[in-house]
C-alpha positions, 0 to 999 in steps of 0.5 A: 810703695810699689816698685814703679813709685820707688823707680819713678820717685828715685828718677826724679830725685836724680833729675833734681840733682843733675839740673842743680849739678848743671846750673853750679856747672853753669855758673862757673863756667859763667865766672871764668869766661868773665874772668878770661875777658877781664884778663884778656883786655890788656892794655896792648890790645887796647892800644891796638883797638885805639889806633885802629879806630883813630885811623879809620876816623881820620881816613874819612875825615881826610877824605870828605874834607879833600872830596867835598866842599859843603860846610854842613858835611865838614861839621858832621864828619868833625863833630860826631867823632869828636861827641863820641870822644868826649863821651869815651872820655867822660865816661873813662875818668869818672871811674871811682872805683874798680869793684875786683875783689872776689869771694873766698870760700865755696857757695854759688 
């Protein structure tokens, strides 16, 4: 083998490894920003999030049924906050079961 072939084959190889270093790099930094906004949803916030949105919807409910008289308004500004609540619902108590265990060990 020539010089250039033993240079070019040892380039590659180190190509190889630094694209394998970067995706482990890659993964876990994928891992903790999952982890980091797992963590980061504490129930305060949630309640903060909750509020906020309960106010904002009961700030235009408030403002169409005192500014308007059309039925078919009232029943849209009603109902679809009331869908998306039995939706958030629904979906909220059908949880059966929290997947949180984690890996021990090396590996990807």
């Amino acid at each position: 083998m020539s010089g250039v072939e033993l240079f070019l084959g040892g380039a590659v190889a180190l190509a190889v490894v630094s694209v394998i270093v970067k995706a482990r790099a890659g993964v876990k930094s994928a891992r903790a920003a999952a982890e980091i906004a797992r963590v980061g949803t504490s129930p305060v916030s949630l309640v903060g999030r909750v509020v906020v949105t309960a106010l904002v919807i009961v700030g235009v409910q408030w403002l169409v049924i005192s500014h308007s008289g059309n039925a078919l308004l009232w029943w849209v500004v009603l109902g679809f906050p009331a869908l998306i609540t039995a939706y958030a619902l629904m979906k909220a108590l059908t949880v059966m079961q929290s997947s949180t265990s984690q890996r021990r060990g090396g590996g990807w």
